[in-house]
matplotlib code that plots the C-alpha trace (Angstrom):
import matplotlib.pyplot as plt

x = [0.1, 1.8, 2.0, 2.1, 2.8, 1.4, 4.4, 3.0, 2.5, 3.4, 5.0, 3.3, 1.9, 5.0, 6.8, 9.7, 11.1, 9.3, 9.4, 8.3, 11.3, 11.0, 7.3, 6.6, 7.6, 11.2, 11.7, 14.0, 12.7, 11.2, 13.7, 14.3, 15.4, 19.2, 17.9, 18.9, 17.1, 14.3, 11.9, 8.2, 9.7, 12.4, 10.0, 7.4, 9.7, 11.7, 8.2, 7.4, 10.8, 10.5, 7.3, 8.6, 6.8, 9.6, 10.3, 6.2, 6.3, 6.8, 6.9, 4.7, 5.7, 6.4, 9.6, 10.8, 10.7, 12.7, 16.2, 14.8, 13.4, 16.3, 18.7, 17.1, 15.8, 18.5, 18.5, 17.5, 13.8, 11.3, 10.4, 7.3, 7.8, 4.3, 5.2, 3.2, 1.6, -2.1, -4.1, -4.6, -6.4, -4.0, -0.8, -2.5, -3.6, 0.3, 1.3, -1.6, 0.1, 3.7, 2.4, 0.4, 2.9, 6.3, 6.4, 4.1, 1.7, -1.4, -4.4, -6.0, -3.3, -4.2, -2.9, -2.8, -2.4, -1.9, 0.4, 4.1, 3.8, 1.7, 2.2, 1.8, 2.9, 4.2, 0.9, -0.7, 1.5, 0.9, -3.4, -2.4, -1.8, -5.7, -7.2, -6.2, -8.1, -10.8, -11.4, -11.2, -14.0, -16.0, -15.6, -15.9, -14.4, -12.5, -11.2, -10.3, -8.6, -10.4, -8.9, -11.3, -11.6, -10.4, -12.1, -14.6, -12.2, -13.3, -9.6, -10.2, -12.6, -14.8, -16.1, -19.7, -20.7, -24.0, -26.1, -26.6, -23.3, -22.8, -21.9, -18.2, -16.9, -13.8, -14.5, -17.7, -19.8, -19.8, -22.4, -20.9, -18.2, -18.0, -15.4, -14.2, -17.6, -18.5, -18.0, -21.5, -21.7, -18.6, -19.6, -23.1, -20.7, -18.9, -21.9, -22.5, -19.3, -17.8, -13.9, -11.5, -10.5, -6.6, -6.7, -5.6, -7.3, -7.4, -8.3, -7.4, -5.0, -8.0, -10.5, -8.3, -7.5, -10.4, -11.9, -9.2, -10.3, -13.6, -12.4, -10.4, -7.2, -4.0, -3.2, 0.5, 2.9, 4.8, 1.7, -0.3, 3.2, 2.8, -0.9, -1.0, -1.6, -5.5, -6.2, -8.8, -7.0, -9.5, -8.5, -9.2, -12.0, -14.3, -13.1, -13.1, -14.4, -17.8, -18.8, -18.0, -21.2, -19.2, -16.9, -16.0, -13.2, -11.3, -11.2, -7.9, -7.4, -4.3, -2.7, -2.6, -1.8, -1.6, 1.2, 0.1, 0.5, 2.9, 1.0, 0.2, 4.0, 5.6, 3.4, 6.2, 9.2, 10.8, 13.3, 11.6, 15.1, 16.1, 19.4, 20.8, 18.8, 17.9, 14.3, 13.8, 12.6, 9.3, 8.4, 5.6, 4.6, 7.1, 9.2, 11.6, 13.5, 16.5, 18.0, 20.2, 23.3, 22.0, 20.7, 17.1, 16.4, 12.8, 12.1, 9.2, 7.0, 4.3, 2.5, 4.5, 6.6, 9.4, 10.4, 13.7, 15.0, 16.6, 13.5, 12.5, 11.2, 8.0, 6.6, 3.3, 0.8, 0.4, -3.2, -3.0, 0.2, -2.4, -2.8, 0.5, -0.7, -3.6, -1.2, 1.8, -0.6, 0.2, 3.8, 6.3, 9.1, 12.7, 13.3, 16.5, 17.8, 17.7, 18.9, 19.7, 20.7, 24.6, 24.3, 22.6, 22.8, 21.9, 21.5, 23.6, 23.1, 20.7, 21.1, 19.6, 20.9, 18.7, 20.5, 18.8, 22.2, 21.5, 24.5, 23.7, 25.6, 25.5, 27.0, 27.2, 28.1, 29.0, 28.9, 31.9, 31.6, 28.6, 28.8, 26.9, 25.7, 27.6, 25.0, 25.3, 23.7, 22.2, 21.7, 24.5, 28.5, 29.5, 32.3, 33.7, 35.8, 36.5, 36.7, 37.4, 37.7, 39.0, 37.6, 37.6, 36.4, 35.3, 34.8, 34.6, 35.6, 38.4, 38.9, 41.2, 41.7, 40.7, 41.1, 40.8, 41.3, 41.3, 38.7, 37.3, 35.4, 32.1, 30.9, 27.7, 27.3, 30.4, 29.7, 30.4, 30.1, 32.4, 32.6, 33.9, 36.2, 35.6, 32.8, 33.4, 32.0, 32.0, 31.1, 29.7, 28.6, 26.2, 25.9, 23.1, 20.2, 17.7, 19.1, 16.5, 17.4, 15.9, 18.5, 20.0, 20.4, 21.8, 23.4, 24.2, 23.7, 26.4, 29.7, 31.3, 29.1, 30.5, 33.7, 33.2, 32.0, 34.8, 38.6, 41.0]
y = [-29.1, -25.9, -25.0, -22.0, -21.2, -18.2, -16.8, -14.0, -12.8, -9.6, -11.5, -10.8, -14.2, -15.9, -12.6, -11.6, -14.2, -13.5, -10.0, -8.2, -9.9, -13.4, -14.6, -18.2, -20.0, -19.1, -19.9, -22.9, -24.8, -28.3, -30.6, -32.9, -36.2, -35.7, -34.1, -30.5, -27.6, -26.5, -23.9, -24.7, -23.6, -26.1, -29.1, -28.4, -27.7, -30.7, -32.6, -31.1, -32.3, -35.8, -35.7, -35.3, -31.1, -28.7, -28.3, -27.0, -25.2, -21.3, -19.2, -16.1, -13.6, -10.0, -8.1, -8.3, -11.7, -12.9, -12.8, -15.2, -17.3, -17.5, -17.9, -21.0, -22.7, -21.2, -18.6, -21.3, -20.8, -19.4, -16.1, -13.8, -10.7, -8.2, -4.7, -4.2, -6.1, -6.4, -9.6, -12.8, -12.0, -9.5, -12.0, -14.9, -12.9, -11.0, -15.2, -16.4, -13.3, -14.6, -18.4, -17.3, -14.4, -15.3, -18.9, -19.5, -22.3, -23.3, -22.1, -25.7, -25.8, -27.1, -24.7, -25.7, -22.3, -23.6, -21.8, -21.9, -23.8, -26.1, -29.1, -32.3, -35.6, -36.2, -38.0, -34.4, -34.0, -36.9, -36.6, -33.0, -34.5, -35.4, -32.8, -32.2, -35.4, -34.0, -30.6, -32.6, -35.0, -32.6, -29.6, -27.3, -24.1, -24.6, -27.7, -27.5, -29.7, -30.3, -32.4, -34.8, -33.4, -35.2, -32.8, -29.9, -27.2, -23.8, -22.6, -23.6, -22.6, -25.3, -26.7, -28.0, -30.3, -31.0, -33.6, -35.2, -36.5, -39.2, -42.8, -43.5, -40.1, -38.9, -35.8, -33.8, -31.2, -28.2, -26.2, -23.4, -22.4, -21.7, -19.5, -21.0, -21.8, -22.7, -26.4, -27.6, -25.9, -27.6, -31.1, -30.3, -29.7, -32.5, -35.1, -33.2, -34.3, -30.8, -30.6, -28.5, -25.6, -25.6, -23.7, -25.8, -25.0, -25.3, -23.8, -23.9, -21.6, -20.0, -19.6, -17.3, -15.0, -14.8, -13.6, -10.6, -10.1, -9.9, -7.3, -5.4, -6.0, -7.2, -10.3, -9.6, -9.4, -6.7, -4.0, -6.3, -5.4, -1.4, -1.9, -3.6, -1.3, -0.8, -4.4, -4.9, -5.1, -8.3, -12.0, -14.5, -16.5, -12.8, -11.9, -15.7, -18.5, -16.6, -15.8, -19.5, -21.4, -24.7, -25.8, -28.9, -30.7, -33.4, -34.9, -35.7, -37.9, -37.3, -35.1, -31.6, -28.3, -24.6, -24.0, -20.5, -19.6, -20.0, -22.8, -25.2, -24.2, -25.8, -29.0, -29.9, -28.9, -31.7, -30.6, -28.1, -25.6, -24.3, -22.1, -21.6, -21.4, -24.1, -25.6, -27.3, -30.7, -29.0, -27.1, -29.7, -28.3, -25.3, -24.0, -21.3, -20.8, -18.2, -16.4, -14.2, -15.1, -14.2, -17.4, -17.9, -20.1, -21.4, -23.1, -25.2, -22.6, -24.5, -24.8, -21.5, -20.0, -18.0, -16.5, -13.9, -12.8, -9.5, -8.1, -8.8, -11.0, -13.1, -14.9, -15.7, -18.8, -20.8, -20.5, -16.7, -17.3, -15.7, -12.6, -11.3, -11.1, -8.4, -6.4, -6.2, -4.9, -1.3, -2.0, -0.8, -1.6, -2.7, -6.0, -6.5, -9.7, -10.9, -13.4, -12.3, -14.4, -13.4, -14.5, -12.6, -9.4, -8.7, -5.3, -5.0, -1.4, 1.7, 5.0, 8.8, 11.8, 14.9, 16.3, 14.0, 12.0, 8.0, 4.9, 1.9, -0.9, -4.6, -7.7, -9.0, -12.5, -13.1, -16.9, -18.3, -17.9, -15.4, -11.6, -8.5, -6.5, -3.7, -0.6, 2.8, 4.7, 8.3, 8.9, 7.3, 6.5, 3.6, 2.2, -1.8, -3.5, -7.4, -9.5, -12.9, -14.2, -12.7, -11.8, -9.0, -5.6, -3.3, 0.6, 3.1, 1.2, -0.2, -4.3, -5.1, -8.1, -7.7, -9.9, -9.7, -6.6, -3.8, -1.0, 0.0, 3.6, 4.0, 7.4, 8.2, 7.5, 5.6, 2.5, -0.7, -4.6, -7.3, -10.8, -14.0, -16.3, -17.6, -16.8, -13.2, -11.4, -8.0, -4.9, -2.6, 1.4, 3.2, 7.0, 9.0, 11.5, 8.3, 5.0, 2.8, -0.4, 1.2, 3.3, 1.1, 1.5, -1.7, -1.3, -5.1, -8.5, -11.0, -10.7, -11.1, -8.2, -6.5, -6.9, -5.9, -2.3, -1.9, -0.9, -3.7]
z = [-12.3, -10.8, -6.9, -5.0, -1.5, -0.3, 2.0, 4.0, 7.3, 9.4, 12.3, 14.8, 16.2, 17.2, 18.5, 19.8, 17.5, 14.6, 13.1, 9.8, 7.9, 9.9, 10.1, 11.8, 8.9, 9.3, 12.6, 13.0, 16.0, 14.6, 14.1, 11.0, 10.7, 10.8, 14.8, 13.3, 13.9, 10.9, 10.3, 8.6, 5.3, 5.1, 6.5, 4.0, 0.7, 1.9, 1.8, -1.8, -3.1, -1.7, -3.6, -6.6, -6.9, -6.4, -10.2, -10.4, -7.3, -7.1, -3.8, -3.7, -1.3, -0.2, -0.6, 3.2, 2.8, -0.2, 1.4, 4.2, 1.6, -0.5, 2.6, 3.7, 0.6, -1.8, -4.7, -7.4, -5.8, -8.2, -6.9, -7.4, -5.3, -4.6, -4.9, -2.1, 0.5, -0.1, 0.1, -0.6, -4.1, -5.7, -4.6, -6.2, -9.5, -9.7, -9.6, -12.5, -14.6, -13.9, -14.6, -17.9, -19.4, -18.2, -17.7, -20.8, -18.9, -20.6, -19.9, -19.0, -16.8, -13.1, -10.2, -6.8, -4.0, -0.6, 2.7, 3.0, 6.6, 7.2, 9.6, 7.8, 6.8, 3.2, 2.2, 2.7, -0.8, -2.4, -2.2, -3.2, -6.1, -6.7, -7.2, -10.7, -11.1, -9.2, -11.6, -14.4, -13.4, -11.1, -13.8, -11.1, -10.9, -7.6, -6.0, -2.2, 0.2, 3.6, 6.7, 8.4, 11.3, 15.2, 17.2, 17.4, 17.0, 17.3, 16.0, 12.2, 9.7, 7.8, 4.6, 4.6, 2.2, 0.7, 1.9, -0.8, -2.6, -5.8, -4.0, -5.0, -5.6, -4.8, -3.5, -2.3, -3.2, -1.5, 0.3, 2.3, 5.2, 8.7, 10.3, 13.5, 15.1, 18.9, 20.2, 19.3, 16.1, 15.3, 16.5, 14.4, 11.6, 12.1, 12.0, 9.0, 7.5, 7.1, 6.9, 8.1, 5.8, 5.3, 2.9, 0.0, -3.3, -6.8, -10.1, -14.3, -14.8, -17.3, -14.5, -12.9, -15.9, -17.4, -14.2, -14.2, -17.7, -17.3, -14.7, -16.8, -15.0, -16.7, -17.3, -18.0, -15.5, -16.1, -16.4, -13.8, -11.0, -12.6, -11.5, -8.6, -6.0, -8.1, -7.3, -4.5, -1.4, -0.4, 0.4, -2.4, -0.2, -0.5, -4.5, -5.7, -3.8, -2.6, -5.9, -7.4, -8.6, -8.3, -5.5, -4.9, -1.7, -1.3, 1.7, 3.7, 6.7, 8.2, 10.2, 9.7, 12.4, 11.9, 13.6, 14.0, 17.7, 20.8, 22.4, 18.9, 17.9, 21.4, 21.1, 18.4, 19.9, 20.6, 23.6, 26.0, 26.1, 22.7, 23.7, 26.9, 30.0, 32.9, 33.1, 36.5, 37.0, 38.6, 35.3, 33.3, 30.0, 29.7, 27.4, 26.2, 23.4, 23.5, 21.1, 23.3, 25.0, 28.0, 30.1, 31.1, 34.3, 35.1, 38.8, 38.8, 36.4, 34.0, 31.5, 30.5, 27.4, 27.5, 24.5, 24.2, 20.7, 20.0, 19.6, 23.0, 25.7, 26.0, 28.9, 28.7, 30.2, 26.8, 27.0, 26.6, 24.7, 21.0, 22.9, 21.3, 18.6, 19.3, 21.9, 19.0, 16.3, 16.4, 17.2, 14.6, 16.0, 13.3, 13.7, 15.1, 13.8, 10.1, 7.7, 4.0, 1.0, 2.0, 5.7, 8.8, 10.5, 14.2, 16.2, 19.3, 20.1, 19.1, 20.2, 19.6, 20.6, 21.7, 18.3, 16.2, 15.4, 15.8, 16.2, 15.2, 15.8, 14.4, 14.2, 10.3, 9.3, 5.9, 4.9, 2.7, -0.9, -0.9, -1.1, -0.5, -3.5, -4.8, -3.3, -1.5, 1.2, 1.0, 4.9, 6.9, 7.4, 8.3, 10.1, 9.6, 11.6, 10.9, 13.7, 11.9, 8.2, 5.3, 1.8, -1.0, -0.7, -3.5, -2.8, -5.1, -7.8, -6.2, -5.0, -2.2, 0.0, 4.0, 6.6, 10.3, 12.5, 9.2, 9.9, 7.1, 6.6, 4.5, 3.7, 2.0, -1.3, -1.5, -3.7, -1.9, -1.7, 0.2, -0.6, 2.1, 1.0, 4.7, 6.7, 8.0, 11.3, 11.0, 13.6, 11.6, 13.0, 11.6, 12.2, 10.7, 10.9, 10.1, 10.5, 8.2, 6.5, 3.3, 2.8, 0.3, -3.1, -4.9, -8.5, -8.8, -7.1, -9.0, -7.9, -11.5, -12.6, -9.4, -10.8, -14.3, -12.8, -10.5, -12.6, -10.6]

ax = plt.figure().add_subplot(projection="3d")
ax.plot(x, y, z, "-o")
ax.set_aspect("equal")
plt.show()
């Protein structure tokens, strides 16, 4: 069995903390059982390890993403990067092609596609586990997962089953869905025996491609990436599931949450004040989390979240808290805090002149032992200077060692990388017609290839 998380999202639900870079699922506000501070990421590949899955398990995802992902689960995570954001169809095809032509999995092969975050206990994992068993005794072309359901939600979509099902079976046949319904459809639904949807499914790794043949699309990976941006830009529920003749679902009872919004997301924080800030006595059912170093103080406010990043400053009632979501949409704002595979980067300053000349300034931390990769920039200087630490720099060819309090000029097109031998903080000033962070052309990643290009 293989497993795939769907890692996606624009990052606009959980704003100003989440961004295009830094969706919900990296946001490090549960807490693990050491009492440190986790995102949804960590929890759930934690859970898949404890499991026993991580060695099957792959992470699909887009490419603002993958630094995030590797920075917080570590580079040995199997990758597969969309050239493009689409859907959920073409991202779960591009990861059939990588499975089938890459990895070399057979075609009788059972593949499991489920999110990145969702909010579960570790048995989630282990009935996960079923419904291989299930497609091999169902022989249906899809196997889902569906929650039994606590209450009539009208936040999830569900699975209804037939009436009729075989006495004894582990799973249930399926009849249709229901997106997010009203209260008494739901609790009509429920009697029913319908299931929440969370979007847990699974296939034979030969259903999959010989749809795309039957298609004509590629089922190799390197012509499906060169044609990915011809694939139907449609979820997998309208290209796949819709047109199944035989779906089956396994039911789970346990908990499960989409942590998906402001006022679900604080219902497991644990501590009501992540960052600094004061929260009165007087304030029931409020919280804030701050990323700035600027302190937030609430007096007697409820049932309220306050939310300050970089990127800006929430408060909202938590019953309208999924408005943000509708009135960021058209927002295209640079998020101005990020975590890379190196370390983390945040923006301190912006400016633009009536010229057309813009300064950037940032605040770079480099962890110990990792590096940046050896790259050059078309549009814009840039100024260094180190404020603590100490490591090697290569420019132009040329390695040297640095340490604090050396200012160190950039120009364009200079070739350049830096590696920590202890964690390094570093102001860096960018100056520039356009200031974007894809102005970056990288030559090499490793540092020992770094060296090999640069003459000592």
């Amino acid at each position: 069995m293989k497993i795939v998380l769907l890692s996606g999202g624009s990052g606009k639900r959980l704003w100003p903390l989440s961004n295009e870079s830094r969706s919900k699922q990296f946001l490090k506000v549960l807490k693990n059982a050491e009492g440190e501070h986790e995102s949804m990421v960590q929890r759930v590949w934690g859970q898949i390890t404890n499991s026993g899955l991580r060695e099957h398990a792959y992470i699909a995802t887009s490419k603002p993403q993958v630094d995030m992902i590797y920075s917080q689960l570590g580079s040995e995570i199997e990758v597969i990067v969309e050239p493009e954001r689409r859907d959920t169809f073409p991202a779960i095809a591009l990861a059939a092609t990588y499975l089938y032509s890459v990895q070399g999995v057979s075609l009788n092969e059972t593949v499991v596609v489920m999110p990145v975050d969702p909010y579960v206990h570790e048995s989630f994992f282990h009935k996960m586990k079923e419904l291989e068993l299930v497609l091999n005794e169902s022989g249906a072309d899809l196997a889902l997962m569906g929650v039994k359901p606590t209450y009539p939600s009208e936040k999830y979509g569900y699975i209804v089953p037939e009436l009729a099902s075989e006495a004894g079976e582990s799973y249930v046949n399926v009849h249709s869905f229901r997106e997010k319904p009203r209260e008494e459809e739901a609790v009509a639904m429920i009697e029913q025996a319908a299931l929440w949807n969370c979007g847990v499914f699974a296939f034979k790794l030969d259903f999959l491609i010989n749809i795309l043949i039957a298609n004509e699309l590629p089922i190799q990976y390197d012509e499906m990436l060169k044609q990915y941006d011809k694939l139907p830009k449609n979820s997998f529920d309208y290209e796949i599931v819709e047109k199944s003749n035989h779906i089956v679902a396994l039911p789970y009872e346990g908990e499960w949450k989409d942590l998906g919004t402001w006022n679900t997301l604080t219902e497991e924080i644990e501590t009501p004040l992540i960052g600094k800030g004061i929260i009165t006595s007087g304030s029931i059912n409020t919280h804030v989390i701050n990323e700035l170093d600027i302190p937030i103080t609430l007096l007697n406010v409820s049932n309220v979240v306050v939310a300050a990043s970089p990127d800006g400053i929430l408060v909202s009632d938590k019953a309208s808290s999924p408005m943000i979501k509708e009135i960021m949409k058209h927002s295209d704002q640079r998020p101005m805090y990020e975590e890379r595979r190196w370390g983390r980067y945040r923006v301190l300053d912006y400016l633009k002149y009536p010229n057309g000349n813009e300064v950037l300034t940032k605040r770079i931390c480099v962890a110990a032992g990792l590096n940046l990769s050896y790259q050059y920039h078309l549009l814009r200087d840039e100024v260094w200077t180190i404020v603590s630490g100490e490591g090697v720099m290569v420019l132009n060819g040329q390695s040297f060692k640095v340490q604090a309090g050396d200012v160190l000029t950039i120009k364009k097109e200079s070739l350049h990388s830096l590696r920590a031998e202890t964690e390094m903080d570093i102001i860096e000033i960018q100056t520039g017609t356009e200031l974007i962070e894809e102005d970056i052309v990288r030559l090499a990643f490793d540092w020992n290839e770094i060296l090999q290009l640069c003459t000592v």
